[in-house]
mmCIF file of the N, C-alpha and C atoms, coordinates in Angstrom:
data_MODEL
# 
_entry.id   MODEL 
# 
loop_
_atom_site.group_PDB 
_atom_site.id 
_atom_site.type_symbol 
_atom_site.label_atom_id 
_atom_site.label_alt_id 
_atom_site.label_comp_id 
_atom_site.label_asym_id 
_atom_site.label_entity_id 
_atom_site.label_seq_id 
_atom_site.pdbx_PDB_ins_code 
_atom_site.Cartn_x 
_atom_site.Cartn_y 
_atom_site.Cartn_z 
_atom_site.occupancy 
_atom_site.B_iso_or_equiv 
_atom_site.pdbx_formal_charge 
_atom_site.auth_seq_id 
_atom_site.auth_comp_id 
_atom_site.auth_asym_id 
_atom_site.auth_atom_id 
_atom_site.pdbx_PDB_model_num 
ATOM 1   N N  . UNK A 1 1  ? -24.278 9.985   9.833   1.00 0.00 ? 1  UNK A N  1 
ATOM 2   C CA . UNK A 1 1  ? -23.644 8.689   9.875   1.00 0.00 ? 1  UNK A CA 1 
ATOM 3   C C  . UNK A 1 1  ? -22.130 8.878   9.820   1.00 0.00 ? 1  UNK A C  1 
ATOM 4   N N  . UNK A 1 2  ? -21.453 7.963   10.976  1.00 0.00 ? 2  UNK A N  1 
ATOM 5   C CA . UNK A 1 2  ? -19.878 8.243   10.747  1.00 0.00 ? 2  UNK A CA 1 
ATOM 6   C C  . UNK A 1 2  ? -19.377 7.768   10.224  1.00 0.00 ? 2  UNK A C  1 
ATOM 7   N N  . UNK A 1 3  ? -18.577 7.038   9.220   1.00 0.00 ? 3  UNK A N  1 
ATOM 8   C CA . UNK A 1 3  ? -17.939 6.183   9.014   1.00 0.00 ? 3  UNK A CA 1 
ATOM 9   C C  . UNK A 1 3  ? -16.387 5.952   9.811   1.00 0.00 ? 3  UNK A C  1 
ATOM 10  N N  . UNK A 1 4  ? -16.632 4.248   9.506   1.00 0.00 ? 4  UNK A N  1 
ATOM 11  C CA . UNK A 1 4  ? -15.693 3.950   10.293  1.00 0.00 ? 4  UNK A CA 1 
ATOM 12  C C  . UNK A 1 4  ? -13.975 4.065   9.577   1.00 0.00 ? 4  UNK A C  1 
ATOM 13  N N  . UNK A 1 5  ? -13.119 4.682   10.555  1.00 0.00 ? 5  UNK A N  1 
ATOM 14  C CA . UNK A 1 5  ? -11.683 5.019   10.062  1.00 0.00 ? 5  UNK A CA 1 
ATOM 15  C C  . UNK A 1 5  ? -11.485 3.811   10.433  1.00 0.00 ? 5  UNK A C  1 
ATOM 16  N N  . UNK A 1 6  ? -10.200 3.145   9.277   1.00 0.00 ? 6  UNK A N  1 
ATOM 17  C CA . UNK A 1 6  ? -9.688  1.692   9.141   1.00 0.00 ? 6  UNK A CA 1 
ATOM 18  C C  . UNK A 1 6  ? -8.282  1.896   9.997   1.00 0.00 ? 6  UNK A C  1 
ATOM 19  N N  . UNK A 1 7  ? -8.163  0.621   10.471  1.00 0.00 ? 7  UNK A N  1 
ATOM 20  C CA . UNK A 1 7  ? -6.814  0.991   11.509  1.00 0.00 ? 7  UNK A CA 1 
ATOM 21  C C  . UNK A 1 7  ? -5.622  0.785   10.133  1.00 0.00 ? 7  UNK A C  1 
ATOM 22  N N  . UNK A 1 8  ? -4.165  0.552   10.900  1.00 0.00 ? 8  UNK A N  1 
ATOM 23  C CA . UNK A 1 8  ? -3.437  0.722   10.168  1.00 0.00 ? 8  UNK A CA 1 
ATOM 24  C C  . UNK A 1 8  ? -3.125  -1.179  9.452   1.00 0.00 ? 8  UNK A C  1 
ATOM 25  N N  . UNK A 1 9  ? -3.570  -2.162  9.725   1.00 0.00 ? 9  UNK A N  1 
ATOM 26  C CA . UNK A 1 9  ? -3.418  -3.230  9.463   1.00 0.00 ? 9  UNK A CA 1 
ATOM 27  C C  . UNK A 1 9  ? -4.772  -3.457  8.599   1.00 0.00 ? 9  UNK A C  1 
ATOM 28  N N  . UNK A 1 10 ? -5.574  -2.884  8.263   1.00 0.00 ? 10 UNK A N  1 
ATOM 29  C CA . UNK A 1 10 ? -6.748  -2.541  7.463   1.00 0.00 ? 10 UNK A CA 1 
ATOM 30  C C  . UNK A 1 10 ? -6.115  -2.354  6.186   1.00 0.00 ? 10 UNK A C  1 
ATOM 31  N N  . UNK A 1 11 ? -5.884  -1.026  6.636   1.00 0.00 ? 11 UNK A N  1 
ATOM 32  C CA . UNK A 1 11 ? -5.032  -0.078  5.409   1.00 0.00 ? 11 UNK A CA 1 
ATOM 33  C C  . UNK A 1 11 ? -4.175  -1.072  4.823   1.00 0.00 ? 11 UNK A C  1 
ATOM 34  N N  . UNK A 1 12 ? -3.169  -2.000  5.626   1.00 0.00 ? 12 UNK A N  1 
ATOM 35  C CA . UNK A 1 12 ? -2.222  -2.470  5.043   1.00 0.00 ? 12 UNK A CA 1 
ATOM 36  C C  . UNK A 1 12 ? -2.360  -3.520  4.132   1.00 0.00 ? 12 UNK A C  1 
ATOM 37  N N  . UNK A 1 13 ? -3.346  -4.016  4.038   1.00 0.00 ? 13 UNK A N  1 
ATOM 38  C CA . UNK A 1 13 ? -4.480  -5.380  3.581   1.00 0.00 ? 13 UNK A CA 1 
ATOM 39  C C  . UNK A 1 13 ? -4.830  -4.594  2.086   1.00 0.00 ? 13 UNK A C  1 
ATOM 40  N N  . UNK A 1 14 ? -5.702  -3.826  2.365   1.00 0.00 ? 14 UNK A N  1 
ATOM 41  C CA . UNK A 1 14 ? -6.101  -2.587  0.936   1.00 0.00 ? 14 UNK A CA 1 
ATOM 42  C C  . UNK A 1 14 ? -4.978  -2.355  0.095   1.00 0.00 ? 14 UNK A C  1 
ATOM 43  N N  . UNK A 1 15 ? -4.287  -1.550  0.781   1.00 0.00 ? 15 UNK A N  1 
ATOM 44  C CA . UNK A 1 15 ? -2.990  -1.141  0.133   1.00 0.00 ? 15 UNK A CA 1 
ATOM 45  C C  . UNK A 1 15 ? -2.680  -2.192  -0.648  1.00 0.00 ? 15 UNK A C  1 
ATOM 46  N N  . UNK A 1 16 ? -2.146  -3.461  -0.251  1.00 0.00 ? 16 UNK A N  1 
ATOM 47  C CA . UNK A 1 16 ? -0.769  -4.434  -0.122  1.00 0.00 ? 16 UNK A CA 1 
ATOM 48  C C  . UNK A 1 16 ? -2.243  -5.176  -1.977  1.00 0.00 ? 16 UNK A C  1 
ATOM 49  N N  . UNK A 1 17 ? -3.335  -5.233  -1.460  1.00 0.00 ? 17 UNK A N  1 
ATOM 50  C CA . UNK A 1 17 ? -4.388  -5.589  -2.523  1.00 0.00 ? 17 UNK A CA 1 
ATOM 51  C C  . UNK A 1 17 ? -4.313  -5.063  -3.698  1.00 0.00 ? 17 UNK A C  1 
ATOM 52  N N  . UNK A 1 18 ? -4.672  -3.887  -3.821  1.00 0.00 ? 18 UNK A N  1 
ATOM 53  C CA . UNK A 1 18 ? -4.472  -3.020  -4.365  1.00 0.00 ? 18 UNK A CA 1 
ATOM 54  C C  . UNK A 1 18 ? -3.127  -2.843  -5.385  1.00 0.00 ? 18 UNK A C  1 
ATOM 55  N N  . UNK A 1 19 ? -1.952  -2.976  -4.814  1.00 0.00 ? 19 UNK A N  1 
ATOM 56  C CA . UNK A 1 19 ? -0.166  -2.628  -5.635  1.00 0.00 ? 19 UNK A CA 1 
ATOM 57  C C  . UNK A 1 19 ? -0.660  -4.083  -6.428  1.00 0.00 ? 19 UNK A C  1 
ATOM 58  N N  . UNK A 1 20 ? -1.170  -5.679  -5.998  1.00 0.00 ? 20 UNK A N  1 
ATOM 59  C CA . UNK A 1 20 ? -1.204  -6.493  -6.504  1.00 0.00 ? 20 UNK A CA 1 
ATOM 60  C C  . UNK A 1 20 ? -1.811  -6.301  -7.843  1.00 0.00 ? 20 UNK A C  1 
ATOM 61  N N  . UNK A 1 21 ? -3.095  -5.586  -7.699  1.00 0.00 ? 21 UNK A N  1 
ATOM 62  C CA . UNK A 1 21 ? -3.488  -5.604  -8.651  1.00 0.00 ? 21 UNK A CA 1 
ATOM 63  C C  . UNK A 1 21 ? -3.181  -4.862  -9.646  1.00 0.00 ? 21 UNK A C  1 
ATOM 64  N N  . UNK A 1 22 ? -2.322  -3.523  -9.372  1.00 0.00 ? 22 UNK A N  1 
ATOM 65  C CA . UNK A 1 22 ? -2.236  -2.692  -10.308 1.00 0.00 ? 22 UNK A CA 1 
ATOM 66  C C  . UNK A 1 22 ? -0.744  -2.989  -11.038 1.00 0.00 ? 22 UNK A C  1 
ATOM 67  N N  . UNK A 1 23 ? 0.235   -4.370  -10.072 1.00 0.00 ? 23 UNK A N  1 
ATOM 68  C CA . UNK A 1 23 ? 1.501   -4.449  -10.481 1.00 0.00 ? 23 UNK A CA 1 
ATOM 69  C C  . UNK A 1 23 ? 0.885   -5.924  -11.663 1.00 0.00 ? 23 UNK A C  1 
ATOM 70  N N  . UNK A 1 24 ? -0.507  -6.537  -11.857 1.00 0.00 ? 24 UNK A N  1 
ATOM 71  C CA . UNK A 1 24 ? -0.719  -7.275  -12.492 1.00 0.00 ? 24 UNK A CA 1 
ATOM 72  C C  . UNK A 1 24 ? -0.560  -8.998  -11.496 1.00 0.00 ? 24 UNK A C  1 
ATOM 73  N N  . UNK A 1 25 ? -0.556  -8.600  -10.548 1.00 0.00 ? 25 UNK A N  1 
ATOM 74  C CA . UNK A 1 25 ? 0.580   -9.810  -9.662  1.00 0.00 ? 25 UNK A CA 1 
ATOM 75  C C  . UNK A 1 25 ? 2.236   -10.368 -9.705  1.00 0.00 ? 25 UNK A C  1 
ATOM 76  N N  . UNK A 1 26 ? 2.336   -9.228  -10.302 1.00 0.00 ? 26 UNK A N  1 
ATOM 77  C CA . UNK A 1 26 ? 3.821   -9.553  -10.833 1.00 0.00 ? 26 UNK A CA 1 
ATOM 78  C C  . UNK A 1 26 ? 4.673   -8.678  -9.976  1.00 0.00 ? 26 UNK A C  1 
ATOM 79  N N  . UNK A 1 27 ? 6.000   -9.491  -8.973  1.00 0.00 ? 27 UNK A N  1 
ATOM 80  C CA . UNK A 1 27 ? 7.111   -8.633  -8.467  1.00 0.00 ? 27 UNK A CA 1 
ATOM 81  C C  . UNK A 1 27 ? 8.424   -7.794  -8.902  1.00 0.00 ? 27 UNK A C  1 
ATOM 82  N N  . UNK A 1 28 ? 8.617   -7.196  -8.235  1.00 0.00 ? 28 UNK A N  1 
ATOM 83  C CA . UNK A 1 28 ? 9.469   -6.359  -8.345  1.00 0.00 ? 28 UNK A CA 1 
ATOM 84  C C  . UNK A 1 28 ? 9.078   -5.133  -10.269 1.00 0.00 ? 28 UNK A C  1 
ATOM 85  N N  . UNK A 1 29 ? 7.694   -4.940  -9.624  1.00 0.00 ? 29 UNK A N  1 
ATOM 86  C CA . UNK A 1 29 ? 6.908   -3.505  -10.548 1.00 0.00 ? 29 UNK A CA 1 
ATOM 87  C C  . UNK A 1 29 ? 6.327   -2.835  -9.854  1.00 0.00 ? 29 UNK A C  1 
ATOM 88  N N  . UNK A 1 30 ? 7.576   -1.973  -10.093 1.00 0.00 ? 30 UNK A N  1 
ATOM 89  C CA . UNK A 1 30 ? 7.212   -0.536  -8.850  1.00 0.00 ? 30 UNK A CA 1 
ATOM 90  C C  . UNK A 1 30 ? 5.705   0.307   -9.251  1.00 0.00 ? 30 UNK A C  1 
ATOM 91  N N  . UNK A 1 31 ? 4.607   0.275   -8.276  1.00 0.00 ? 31 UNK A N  1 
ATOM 92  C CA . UNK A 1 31 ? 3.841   1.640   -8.198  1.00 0.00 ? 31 UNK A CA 1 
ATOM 93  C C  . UNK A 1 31 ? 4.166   2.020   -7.137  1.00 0.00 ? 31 UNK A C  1 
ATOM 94  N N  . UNK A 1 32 ? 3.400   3.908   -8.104  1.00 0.00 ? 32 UNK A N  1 
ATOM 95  C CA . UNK A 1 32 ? 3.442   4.779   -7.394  1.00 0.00 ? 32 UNK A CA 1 
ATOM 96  C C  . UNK A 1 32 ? 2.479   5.105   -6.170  1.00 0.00 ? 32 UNK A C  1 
ATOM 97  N N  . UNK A 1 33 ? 2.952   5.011   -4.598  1.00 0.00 ? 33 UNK A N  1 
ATOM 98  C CA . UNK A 1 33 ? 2.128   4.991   -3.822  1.00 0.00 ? 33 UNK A CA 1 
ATOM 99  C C  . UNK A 1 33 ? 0.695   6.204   -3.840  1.00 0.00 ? 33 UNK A C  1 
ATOM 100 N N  . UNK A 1 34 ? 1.056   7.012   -4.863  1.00 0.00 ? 34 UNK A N  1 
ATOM 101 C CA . UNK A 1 34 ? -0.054  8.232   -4.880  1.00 0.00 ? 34 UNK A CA 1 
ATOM 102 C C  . UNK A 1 34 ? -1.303  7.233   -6.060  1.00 0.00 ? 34 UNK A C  1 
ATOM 103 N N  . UNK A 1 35 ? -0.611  6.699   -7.060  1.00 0.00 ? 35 UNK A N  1 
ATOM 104 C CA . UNK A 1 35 ? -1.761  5.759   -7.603  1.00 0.00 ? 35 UNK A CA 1 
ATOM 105 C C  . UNK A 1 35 ? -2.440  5.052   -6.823  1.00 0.00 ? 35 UNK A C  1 
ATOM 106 N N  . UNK A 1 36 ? -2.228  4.405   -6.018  1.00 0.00 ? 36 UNK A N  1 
ATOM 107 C CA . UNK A 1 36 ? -2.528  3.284   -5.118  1.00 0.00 ? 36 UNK A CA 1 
ATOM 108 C C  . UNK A 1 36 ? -3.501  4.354   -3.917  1.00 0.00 ? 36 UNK A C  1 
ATOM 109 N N  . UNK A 1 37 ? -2.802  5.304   -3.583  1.00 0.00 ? 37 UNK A N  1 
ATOM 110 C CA . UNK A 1 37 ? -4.222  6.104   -2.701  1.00 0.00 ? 37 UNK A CA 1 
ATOM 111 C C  . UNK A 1 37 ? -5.243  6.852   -3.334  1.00 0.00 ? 37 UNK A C  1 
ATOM 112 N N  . UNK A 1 38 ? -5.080  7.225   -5.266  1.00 0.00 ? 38 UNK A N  1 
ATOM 113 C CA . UNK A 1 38 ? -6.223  7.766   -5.449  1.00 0.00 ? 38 UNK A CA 1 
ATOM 114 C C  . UNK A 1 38 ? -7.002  6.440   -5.771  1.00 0.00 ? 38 UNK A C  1 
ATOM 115 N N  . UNK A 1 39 ? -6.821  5.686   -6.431  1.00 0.00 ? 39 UNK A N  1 
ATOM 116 C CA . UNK A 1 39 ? -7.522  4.212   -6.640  1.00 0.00 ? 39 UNK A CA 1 
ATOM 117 C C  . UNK A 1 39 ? -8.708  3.750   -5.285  1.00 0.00 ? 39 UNK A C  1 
ATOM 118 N N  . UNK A 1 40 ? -8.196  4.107   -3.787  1.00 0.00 ? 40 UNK A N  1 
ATOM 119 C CA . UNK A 1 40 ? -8.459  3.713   -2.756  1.00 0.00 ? 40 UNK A CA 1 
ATOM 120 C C  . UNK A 1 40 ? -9.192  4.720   -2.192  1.00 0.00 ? 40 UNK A C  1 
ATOM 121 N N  . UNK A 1 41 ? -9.071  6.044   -2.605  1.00 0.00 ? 41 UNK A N  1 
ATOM 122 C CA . UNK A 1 41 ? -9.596  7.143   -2.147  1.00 0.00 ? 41 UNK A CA 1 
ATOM 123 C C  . UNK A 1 41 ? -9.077  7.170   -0.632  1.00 0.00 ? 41 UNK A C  1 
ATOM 124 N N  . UNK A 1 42 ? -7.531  7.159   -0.567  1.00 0.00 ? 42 UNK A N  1 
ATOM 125 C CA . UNK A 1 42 ? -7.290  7.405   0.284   1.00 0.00 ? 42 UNK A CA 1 
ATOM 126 C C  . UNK A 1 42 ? -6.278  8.882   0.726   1.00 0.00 ? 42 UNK A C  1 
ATOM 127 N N  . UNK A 1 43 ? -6.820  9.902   1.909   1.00 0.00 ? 43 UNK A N  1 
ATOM 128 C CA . UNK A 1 43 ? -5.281  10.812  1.773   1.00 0.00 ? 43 UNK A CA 1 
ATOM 129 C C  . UNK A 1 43 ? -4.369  10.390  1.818   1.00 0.00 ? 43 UNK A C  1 
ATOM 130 N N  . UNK A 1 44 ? -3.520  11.250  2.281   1.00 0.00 ? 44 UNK A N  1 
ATOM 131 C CA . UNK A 1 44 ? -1.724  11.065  2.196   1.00 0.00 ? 44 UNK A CA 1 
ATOM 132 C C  . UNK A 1 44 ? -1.513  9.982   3.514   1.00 0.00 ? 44 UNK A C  1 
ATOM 133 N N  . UNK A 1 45 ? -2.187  10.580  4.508   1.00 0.00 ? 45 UNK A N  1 
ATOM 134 C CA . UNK A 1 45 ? -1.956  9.879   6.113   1.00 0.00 ? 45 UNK A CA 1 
ATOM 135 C C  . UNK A 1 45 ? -2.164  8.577   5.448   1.00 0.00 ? 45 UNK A C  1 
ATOM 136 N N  . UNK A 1 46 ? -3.575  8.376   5.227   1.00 0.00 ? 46 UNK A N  1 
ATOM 137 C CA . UNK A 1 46 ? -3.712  6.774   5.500   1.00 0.00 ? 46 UNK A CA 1 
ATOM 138 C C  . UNK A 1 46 ? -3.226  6.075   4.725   1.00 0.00 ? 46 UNK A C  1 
ATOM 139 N N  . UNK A 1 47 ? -2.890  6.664   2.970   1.00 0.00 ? 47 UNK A N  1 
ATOM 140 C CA . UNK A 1 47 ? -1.797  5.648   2.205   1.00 0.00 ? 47 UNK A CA 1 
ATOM 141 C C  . UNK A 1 47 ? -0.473  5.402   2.774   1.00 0.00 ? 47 UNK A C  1 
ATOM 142 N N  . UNK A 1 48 ? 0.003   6.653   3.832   1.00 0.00 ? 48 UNK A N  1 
ATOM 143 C CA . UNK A 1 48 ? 1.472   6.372   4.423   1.00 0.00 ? 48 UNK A CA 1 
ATOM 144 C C  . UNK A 1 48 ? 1.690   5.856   5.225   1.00 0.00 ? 48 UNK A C  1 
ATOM 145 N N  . UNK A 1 49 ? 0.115   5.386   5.811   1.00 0.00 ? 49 UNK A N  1 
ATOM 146 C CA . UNK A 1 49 ? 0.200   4.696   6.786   1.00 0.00 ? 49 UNK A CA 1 
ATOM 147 C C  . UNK A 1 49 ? -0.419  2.968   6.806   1.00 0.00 ? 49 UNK A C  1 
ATOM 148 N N  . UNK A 1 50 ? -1.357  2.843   5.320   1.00 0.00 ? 50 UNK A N  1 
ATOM 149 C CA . UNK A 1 50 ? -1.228  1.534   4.962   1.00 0.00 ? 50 UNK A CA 1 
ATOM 150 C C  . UNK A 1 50 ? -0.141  0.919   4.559   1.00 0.00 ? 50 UNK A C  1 
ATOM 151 N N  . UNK A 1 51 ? 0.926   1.917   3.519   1.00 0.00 ? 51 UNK A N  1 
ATOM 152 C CA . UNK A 1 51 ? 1.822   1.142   2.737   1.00 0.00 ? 51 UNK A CA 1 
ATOM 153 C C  . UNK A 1 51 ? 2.896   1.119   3.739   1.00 0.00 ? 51 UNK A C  1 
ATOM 154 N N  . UNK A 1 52 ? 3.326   2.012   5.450   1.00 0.00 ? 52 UNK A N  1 
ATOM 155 C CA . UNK A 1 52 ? 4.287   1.719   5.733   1.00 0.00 ? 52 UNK A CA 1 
ATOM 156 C C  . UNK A 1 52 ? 4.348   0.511   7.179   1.00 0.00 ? 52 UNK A C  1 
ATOM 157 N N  . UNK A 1 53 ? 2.587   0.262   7.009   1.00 0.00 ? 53 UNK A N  1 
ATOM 158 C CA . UNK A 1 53 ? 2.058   -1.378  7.492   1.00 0.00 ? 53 UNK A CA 1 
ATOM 159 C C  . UNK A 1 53 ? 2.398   -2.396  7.044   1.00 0.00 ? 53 UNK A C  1 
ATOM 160 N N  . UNK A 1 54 ? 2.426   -2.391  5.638   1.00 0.00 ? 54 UNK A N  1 
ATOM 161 C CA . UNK A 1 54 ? 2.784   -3.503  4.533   1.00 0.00 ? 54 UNK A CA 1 
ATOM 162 C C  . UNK A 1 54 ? 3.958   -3.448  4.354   1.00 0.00 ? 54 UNK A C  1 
ATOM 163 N N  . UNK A 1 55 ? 4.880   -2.647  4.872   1.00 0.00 ? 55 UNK A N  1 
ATOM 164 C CA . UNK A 1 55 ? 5.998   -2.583  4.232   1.00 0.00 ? 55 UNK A CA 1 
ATOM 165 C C  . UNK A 1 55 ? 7.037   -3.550  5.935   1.00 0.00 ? 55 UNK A C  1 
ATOM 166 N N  . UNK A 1 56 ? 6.230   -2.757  6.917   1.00 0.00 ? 56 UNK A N  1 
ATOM 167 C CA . UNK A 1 56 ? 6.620   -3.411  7.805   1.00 0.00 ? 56 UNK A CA 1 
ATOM 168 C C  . UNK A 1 56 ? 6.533   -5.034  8.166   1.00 0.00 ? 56 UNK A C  1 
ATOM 169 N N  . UNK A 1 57 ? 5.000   -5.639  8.008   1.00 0.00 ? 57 UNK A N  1 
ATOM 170 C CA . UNK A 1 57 ? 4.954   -7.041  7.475   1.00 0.00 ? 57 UNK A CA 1 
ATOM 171 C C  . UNK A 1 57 ? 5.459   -7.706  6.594   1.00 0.00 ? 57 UNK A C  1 
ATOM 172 N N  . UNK A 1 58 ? 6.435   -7.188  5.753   1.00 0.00 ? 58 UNK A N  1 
ATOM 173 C CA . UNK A 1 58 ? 6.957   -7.108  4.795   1.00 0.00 ? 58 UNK A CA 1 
ATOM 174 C C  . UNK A 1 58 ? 6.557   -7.922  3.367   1.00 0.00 ? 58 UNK A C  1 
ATOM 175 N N  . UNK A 1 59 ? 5.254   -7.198  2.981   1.00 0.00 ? 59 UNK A N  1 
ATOM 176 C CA . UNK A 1 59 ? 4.411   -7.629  2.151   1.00 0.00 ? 59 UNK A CA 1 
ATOM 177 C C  . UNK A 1 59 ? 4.683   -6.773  1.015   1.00 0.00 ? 59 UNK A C  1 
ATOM 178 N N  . UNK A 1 60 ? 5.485   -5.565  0.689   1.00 0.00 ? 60 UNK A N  1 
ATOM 179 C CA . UNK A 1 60 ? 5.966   -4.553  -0.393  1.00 0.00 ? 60 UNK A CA 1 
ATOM 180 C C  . UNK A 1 60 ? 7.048   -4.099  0.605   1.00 0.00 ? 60 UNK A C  1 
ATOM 181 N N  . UNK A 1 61 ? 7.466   -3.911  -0.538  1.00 0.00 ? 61 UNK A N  1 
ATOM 182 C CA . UNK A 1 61 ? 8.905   -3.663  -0.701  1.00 0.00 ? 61 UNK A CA 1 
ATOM 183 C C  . UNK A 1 61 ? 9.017   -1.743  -1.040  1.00 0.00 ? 61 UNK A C  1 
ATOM 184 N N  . UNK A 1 62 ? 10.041  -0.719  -0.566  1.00 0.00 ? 62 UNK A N  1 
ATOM 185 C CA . UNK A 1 62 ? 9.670   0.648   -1.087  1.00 0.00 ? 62 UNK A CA 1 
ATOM 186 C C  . UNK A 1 62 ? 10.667  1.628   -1.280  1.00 0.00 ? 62 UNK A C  1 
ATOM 187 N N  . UNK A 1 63 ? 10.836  2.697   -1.684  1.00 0.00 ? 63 UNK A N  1 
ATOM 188 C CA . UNK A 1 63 ? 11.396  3.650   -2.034  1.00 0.00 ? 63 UNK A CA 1 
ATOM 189 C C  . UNK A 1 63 ? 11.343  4.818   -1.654  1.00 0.00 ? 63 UNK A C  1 
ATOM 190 N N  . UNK A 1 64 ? 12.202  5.605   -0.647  1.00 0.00 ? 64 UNK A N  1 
ATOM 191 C CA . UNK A 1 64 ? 11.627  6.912   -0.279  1.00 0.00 ? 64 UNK A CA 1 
ATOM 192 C C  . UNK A 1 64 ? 11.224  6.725   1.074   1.00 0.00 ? 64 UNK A C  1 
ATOM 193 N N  . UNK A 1 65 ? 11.462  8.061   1.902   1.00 0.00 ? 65 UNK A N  1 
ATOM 194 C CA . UNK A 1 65 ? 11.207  8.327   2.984   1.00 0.00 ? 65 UNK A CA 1 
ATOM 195 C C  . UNK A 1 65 ? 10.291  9.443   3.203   1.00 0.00 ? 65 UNK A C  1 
ATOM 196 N N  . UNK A 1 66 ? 8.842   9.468   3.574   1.00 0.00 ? 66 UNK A N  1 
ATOM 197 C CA . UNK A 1 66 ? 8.414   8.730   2.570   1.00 0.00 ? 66 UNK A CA 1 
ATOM 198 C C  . UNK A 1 66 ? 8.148   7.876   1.789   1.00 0.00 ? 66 UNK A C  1 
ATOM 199 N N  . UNK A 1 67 ? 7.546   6.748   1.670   1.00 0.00 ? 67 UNK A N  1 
ATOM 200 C CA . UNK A 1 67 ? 8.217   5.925   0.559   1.00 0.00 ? 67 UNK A CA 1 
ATOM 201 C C  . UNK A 1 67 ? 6.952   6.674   -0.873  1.00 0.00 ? 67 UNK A C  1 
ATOM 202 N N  . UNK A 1 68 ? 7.797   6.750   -1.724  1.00 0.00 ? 68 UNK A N  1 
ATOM 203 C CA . UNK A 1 68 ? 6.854   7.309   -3.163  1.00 0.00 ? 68 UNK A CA 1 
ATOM 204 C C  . UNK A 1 68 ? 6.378   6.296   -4.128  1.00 0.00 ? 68 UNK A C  1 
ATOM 205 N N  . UNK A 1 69 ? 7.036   4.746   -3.860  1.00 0.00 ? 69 UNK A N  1 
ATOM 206 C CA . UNK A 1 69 ? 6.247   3.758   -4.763  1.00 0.00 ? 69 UNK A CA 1 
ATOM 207 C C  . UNK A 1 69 ? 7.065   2.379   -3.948  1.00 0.00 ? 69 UNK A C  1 
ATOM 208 N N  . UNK A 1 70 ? 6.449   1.461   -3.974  1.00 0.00 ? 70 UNK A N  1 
ATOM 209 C CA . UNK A 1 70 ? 6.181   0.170   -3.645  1.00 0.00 ? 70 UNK A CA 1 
ATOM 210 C C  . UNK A 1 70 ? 6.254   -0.686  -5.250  1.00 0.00 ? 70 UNK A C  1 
ATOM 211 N N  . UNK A 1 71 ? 6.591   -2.082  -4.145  1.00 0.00 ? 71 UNK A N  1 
ATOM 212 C CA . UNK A 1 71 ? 6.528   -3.130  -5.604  1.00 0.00 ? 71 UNK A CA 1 
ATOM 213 C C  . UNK A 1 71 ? 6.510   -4.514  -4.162  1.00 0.00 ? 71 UNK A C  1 
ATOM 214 N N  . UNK A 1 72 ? 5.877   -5.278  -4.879  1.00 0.00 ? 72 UNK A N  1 
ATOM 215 C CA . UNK A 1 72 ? 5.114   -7.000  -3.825  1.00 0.00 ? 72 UNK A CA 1 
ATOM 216 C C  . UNK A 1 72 ? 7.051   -7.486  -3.522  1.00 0.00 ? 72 UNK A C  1 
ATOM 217 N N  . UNK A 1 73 ? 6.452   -7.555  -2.419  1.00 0.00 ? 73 UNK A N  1 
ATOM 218 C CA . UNK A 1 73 ? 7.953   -8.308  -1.195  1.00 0.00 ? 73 UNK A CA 1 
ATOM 219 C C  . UNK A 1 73 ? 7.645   -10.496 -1.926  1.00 0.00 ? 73 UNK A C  1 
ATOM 220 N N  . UNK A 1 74 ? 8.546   -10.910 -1.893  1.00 0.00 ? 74 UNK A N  1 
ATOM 221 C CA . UNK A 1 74 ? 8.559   -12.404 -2.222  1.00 0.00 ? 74 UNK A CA 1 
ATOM 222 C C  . UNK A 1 74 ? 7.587   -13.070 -1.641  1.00 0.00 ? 74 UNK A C  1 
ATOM 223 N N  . UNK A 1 75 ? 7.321   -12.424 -0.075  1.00 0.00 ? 75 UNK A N  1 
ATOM 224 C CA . UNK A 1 75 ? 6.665   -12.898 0.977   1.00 0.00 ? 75 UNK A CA 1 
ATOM 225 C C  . UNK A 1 75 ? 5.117   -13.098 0.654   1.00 0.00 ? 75 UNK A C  1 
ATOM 226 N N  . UNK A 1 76 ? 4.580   -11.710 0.187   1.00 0.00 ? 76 UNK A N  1 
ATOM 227 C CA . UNK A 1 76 ? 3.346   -11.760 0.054   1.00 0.00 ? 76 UNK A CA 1 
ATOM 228 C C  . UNK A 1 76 ? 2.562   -11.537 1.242   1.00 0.00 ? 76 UNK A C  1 
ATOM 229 N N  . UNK A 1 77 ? 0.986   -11.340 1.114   1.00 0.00 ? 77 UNK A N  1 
ATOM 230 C CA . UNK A 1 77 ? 0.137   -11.204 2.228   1.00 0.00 ? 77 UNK A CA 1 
ATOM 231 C C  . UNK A 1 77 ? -0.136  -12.660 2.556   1.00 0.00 ? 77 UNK A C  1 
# 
């Protein structure tokens, strides 16, 4: 059985879910994007590539190039 790989607007949904819950729903509380991919069981690719989905919709906000931690954009999902 294969499972199905999530595109990058998937990821960005999870991700962007995910910082919510672990920032409590509260903005501007930075996590660390490596929390947020072991939580998700996600590798490096697809957390860098959910959170730099969300970051582009501009649903989190980030740090690093790379980015190494996120915190919820005003905007929201």
């Amino acid at each position: 059985m294969r499972l199905k790989t999530k595109t990058p607007s998937e990821l960005a949904v999870d991700f962007t879910v995910a910082v919510e819950r672990r920032a409590n729903g509260r903005q501007m509380r930075w996590v660390m994007v490596s929390d947020v991919a072991a939580r998700l069981g996600l590798d490096d690719d697809a957390a860098e590539a959910g959170a730099r989905q969300a970051i582009a919709n501009g649903w989190l906000i980030s740090e690093g190039d790379p980015p190494h931690s996120v915190c919820l954009a005003s905007s929201g999902i």
